[in-house]
N, C-alpha and C positions, 0 to 999 in steps of 0.2 A: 480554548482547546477543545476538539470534539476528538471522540476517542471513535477505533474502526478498527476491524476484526480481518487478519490478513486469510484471504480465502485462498488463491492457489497462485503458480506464478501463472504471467500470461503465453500461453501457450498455443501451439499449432497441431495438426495431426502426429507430428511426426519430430517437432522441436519445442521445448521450452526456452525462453529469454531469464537468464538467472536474477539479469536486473532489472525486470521488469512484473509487477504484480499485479493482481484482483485483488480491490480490498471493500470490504463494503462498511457505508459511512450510513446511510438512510436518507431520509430526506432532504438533507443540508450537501448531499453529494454535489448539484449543482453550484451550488455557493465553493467548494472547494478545491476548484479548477484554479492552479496555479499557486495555491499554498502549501509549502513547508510539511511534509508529512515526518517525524522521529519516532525509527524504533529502539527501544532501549531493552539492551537481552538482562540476564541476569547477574552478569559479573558488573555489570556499570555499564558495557560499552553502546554506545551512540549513531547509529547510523540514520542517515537524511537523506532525503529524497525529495520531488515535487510532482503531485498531482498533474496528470498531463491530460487527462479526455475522463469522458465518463465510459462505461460501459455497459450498454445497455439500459433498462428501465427502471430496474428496483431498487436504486439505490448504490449501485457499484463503480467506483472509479476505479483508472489504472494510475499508479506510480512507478517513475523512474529510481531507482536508488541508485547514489553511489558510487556502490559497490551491490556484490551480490549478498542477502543474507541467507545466513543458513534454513538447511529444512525445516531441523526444530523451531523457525520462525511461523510459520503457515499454521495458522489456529490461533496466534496469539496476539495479543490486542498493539495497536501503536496509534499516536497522536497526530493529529494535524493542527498546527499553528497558524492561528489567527492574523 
């Protein structure tokens, strides 16, 4: 499992995609196109997504989830399965 820090969702001038995210992983970003990304909030609940493109150069993939997570999601960490 490599853990990644959910940065913003992905967005446009003028629209954001609720189910859709920036999440940065680092260097293993490459390696994790097409795997299993899980957030887990703090009551238990579990939401899944999958790695779909990178973006950009430093380390930042987008995922699909879902469903949309919440705001309080964006800063906090989630998994990606091997």
């Amino acid at each position: 499992m490599v853990k990644a820090r959910i940065l913003s969702y992905r967005r446009g001038l003028h629209t954001q995609n609720p189910r859709q995210f920036i999440v940065e992983v680092g260097e293993k970003a490459k390696d994790a196109i097409g795997k299993t990304a899980v957030w887990k909030s703090s009551s238990g609940k579990r939401i899944a997504g999958k790695v779909t493109a990178l973006h950009g150069k430093k380390g930042a993939v987008r995922i699909l989830m879902e469903k949309g997570l919440p705001g309080q999601a964006i800063g906090t960490d989630l998994e990606i399965e091997a």
